[in-house]
MIMARNU-943613 format. One record per residue (C-alpha): residue in one letter; x, y, z. Coordinates in steps of 0.1 Angstrom, whole numbers, plus 5000, padded with zeros to 4 digits. Example, Ala and Ser with C-alpha at 12.3 -4.5 7.8 and 13.67 -1.06 7.14 Angstrom:
<atoms>
A512349555078 S513749895071 
</atoms>
This chain:
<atoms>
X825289649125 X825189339098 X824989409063 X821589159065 X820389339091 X821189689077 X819689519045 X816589399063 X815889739078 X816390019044 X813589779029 X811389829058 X811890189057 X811290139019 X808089989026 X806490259052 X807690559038 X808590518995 X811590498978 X812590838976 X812990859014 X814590539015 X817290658989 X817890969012 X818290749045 X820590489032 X822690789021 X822690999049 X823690629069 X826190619044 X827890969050 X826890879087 X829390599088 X831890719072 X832190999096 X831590809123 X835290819144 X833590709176 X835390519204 X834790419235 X837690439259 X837790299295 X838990539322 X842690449333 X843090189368 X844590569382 X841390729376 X839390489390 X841290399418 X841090799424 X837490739426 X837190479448 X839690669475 X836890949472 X834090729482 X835890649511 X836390959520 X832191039517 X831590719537 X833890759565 X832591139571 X828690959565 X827991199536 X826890959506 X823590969489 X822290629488 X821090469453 X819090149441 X819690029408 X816489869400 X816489569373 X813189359362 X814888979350 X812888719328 X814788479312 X818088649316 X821188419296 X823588359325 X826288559304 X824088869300 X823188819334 X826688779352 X828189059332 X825389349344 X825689219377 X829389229376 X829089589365 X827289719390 X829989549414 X832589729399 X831490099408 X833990339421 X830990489443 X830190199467 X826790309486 X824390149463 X821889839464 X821089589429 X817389499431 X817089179411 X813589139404 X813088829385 X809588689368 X811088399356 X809588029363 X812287899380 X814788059405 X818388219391 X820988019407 X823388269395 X821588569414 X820988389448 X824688339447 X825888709437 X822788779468 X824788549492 X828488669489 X827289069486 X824689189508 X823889519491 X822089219456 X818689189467 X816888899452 X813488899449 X811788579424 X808088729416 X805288499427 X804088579386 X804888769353 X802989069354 X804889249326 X807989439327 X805989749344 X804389569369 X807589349376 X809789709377 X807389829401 X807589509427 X811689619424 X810990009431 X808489929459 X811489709478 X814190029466 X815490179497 X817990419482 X817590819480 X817590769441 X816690529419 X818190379385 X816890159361 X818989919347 X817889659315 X818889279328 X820989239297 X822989579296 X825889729318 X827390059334 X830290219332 X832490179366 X832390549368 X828090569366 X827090619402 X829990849413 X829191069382 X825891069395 X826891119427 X828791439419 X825891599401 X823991539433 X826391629461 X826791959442 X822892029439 X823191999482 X825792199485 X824492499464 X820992499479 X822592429515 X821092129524 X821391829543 X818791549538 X819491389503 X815291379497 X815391729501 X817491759471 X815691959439 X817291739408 X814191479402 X815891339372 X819391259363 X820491099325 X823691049308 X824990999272 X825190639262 X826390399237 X825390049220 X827389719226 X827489409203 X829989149228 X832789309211 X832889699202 X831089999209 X829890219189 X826590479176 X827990709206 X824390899217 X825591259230 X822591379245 X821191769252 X820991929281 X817191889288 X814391969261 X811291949265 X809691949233 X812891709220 X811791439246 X807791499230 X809791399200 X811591089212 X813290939242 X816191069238 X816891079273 X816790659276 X819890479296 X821590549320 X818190749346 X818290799381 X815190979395 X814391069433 X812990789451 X809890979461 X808891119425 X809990769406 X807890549434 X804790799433 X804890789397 X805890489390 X805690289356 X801990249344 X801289919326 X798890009295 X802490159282 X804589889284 X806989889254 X807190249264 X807090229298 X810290409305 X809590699281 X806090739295 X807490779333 X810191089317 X807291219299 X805391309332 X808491329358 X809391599331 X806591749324 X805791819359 X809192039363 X808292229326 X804692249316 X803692309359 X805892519367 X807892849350 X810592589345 X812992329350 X816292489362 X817892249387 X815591969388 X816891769356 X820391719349 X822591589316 X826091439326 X827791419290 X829491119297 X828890779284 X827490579319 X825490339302 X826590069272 X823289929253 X823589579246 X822789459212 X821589119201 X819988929174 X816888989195 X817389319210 X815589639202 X818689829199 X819989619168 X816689629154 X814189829166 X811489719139 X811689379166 X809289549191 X806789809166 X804489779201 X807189969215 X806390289193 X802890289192 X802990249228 X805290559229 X802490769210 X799590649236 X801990829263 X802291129244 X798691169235 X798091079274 X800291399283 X797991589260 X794991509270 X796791549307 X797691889303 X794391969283 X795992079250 X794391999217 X796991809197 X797191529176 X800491269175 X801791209146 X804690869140 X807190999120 X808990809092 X811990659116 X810690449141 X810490559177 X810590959166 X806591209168 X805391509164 X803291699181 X800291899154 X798592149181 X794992259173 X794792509160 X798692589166 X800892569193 X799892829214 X796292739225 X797792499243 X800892569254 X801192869278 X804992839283 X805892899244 X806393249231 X807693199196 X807692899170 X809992899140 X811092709112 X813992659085 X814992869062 X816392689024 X818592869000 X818092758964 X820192448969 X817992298994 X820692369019 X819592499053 X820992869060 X818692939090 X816392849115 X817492709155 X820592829171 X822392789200 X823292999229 X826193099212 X824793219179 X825992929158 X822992759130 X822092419140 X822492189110 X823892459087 X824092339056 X821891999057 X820891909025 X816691909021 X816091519032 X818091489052 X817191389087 X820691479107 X822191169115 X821290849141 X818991079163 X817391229134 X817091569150 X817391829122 X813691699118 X812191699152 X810192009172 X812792089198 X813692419223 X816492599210 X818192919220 X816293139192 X814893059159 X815193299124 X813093589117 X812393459082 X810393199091 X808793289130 X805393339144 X804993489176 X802093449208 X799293739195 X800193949227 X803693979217 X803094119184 X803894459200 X807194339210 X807994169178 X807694499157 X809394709186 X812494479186 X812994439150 X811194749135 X809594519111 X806194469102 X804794149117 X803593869100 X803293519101 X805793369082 X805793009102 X802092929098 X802193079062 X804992779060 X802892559076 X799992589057 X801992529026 X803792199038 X800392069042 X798692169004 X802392008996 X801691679014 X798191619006 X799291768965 X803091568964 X804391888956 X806792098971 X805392418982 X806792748985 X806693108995 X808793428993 X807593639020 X810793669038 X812693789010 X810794109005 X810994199041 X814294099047 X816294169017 X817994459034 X819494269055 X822594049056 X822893729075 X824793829104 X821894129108 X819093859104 X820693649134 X821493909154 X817794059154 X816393699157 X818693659189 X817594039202 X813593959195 X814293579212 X816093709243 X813293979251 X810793669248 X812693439272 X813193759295 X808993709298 X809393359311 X808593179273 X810092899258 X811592919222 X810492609197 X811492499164 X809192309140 X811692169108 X808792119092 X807492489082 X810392549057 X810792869042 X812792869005 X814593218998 X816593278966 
</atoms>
């Protein structure tokens, strides 16, 4: 990024959300950068040549899934243009067809001719502009392939994208022992991803495996997404979202698989690999993403759509970085969501440092020792409502039916400690101050923090044994000497 345009944006943030918040942002990007060791490096000719001698394999024996890479052009410069295409071209996995749907005035010379020499570029110059949804849909609608990728006109792939893909897919068929490639049970397919500026790559986004209530924070899943022909082109992308079109199709492909059924297991998968390099331009939302502000209120129509789709009382809240909500249920969290046993927050020693709250699978404290103000780097998500493993008994509130099992499991008397949290965060927005309360100590204090986790982790398990998910909400914060 350009020191103008880093410039331009810490007084934007200045301007929507004070100067204190600004201060902790523009150091937080500092420490950000300075730790930021990230590199992009290409996989070796060997590798890829290894690739391509698989493929063949697949496609002598007739065994490849077919995929359409789907991209909507208007106005695409001829070097943007000639370098996606060419990337697409240059995939180890060969079974694939690039629809070119173009909304431009005139014809692209450039695309007829990549059309003639290679059969599998389909062409197709839109009678009119009907926006990007409509124009992505006229591409999806001529998509023959099993699954379908979308693919920005000015952006490229890694050689390695579809084979990657690929793999995830052929493994899925051969677990479940099937045969027909629109029989298979992932719906949705995303990868990590990185940003591109003509000459280096860098903010390296290492995604999650998927999270439900982190994609109801942002769209974190993004570049590169395949999804299976019949759920993308049933879907497909709905107009009255465009700016947010992309994040508005996730929203219910996703939603379908977690808040429908018990939940997603095999239908959405993460490859954490970088598949996908996000170009960024003087005009690009990438390098500044204050360029297209539609974009983001567009992205909290969709979620307020999914609300009011899945009937739960809620209210969608922009947060201070752009492109990032959160969801306020009415009155909390589990009127209207059925599939969510617990809710916690984070836990503050006297520093301001976080010494508990989400953890992973394998007992470790996410963001352990953020400073308060913190937001936890380029994603931001030591801020966001997210699924996690467990979440600490200091600051937790429980579904009313499984009070019974909270005070079996621990042996502790149950009470709510999150919405106590809660309810102080808001006196301490509407009063500017910062609000506090001790009720973990008392009940806790016998306790060392080994024993805290491990009883969060035995309550948490029993939960998830009933078929509930586990959510953490940053912004209930409980402060413990």
């Amino acid at each position: 990024m350009g020191i103008k345009n880093a410039v331009q944006k810490t007084i934007a943030y200045q301007k929507r959300n004070g100067t204190r918040a600004a201060f902790f942002a523009a150091l937080e990007r500092v420490s950000d950068n300075i730790h930021d060791k990230y590199q992009y490096v290409p996989l070796s000719e060997e590798v890829l040549l290894e690739q391509k001698r698989e493929y063949k394999l697949l496609a002598e024996a007739g065994n490849c899934v077919r995929f359409s890479i789907v991209v909507p052009l208007f106005n695409t410069p001829e070097k943007y243009l000639k370098e996606m295409i060419e990337s697409v071209i240059n995939q180890t996995y060969g079974d694939w067809e690039l629809v070119l749907a173009d909304a431009s005035m005139n014809t692209s010379d450039i695309a007829l001719e990549y059309a003639k020499e290679d059969p599998r570029i389909k062409y197709y110059h839109l009678d009119k502009n009907g926006g990007i949804s409509e124009n992505t849909n006229r591409g999806i609608e001529k998509a023959t392939g099993d699954y379908i990728g979308l693919l920005d006109h000015d952006d490229l792939l890694t050689p390695d994208a579809l084979y990657e893909v690929s793999r995830v897919i052929r493994k899925s068929m051969k677990q479940n022992r099937l045969s027909r490639y629109q029989d298979c049970p992932i719906r949705l397919i995303y990868s990590d991803e990185d940003k591109f500026d003509g000459n280096k790559y860098y903010e390296h986004h290492a995604k999650p495996s998927f999270n439900m209530d982190y994609l109801m924070s942002n769209n974190y899943i993004c570049h590169f997404a395949v999804m299976r022909a019949d759920v993308i082109k049933r879907l497909k992308l709905r107009a009255a979202f465009d700016g947010a079109q992309d994040f508005d199709l996730f929203l219910r492909a996703t939603a379908e698989a977690t808040l429908e059924m018990p939940m997603a297991a095999g239908q959405i998968v993460h490859i954490s690999k970088v598949l996908y390099h996000w170009r960024c331009h003087k005009d690009s939302t990438a390098a500044n993403p204050a360029s297209k502000t539609y974009a983001y209120d567009a992205g909290k129509k969709a979620l307020a759509d999914l609300m009011k789709r899945y009937k739960i009382e809620a209210e969608v809240e922009m947060l201070q970085h752009l492109g990032f909500y959160r969801i306020n249920y009415i009155p909390d969290i589990f009127a209207g969501r059925k599939d969510v046993g617990c809710v916690g927050g984070k836990v503050l020693n006297k520093k301001g440092r976080i010494v508990g709250g989400a953890y992973t699978k394998d007992k470790n404290l996410m963001y352990a020792n953020l400073p308060e103000g913190y937001s936890g780097g380029l994603q931001h998500r030591a801020v966001l409502q997210q699924d996690c493993a467990a979440v600490d008994l200091r600051c937790i509130s429980v579904r009313p039916e499984l009070i019974p099992l909270y005070e079996q499991v621990t042996g502790i008397k149950y009470v709510d400690a999150y919405g106590e949290a809660i309810a102080m965060a808001k006196i301490a927005s509407e009063s500017g101050k910062r609000g506090t309360t001790q009720a973990a100590d008392e009940r806790f204090k016998s306790l060392d923090q080994q024993e805290i986790v491990n009883l969060s982790f035995k309550l948490c398990e029993e939960i998830k044994k009933k078929g509930y998910r586990i959510v953490w909400d940053p912004r209930a914060v409980q402060r413990i000497s």
